[in-house]
C-alpha positions as CSV (number, residue, x, y, z in Angstrom):
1,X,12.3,21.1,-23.9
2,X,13.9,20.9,-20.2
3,X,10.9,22.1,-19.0
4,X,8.8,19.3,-20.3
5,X,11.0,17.2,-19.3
6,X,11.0,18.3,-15.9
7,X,7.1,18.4,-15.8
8,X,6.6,14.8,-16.8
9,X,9.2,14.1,-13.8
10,X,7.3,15.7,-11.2
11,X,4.0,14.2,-12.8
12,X,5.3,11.1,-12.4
13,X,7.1,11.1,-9.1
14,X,3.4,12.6,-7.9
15,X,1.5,9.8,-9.3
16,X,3.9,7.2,-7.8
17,X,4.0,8.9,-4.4
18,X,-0.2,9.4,-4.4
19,X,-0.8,5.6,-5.7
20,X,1.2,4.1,-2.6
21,X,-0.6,2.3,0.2
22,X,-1.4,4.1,3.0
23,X,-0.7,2.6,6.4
24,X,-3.7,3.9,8.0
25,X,-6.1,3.4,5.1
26,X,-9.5,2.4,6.4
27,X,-11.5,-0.2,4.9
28,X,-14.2,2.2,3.7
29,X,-11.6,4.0,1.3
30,X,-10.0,0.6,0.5
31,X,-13.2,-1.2,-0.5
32,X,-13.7,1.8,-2.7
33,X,-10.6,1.4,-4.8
34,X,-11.4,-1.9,-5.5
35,X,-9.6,-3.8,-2.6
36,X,-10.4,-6.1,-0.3
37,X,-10.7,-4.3,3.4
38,X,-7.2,-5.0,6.2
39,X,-7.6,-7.9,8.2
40,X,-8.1,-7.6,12.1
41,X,-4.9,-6.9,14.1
42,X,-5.0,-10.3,15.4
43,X,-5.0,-12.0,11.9
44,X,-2.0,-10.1,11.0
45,X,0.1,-11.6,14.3
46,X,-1.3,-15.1,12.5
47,X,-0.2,-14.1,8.8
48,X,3.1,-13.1,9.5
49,X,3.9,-16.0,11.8
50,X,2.8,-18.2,9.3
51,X,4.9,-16.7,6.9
52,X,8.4,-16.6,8.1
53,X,10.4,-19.7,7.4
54,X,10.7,-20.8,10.8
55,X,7.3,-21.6,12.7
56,X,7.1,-21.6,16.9
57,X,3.7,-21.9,17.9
């Protein structure tokens, strides 16, 4: 009984650690799992400044 237990722990702690984003994903493996590829560097800078509450162009 423990030991089921302690197999659907580690099968979900596995599936939650493989389904996070990865920070170096490229767009090829992205565009495969159904998402839309990373913006350029450049457009990120743009995105995050446009985000926070206090804008200084």
């Amino acid at each position: 009984m423990r030991l089921t237990f302690v197999l659907i722990f580690v099968a979900t702690a596995f599936t939650a650690v493989g389904a996070a984003p990865l920070e170096g994903e490229t767009n090829a493996a992205r565009m495969a799992r159904g998402l839309p590829p990373n913006p350029p560097a450049f457009m990120k800078r743009t995105v995050q400044a446009r985000a926070s509450p206090v804008y200084r162009p």
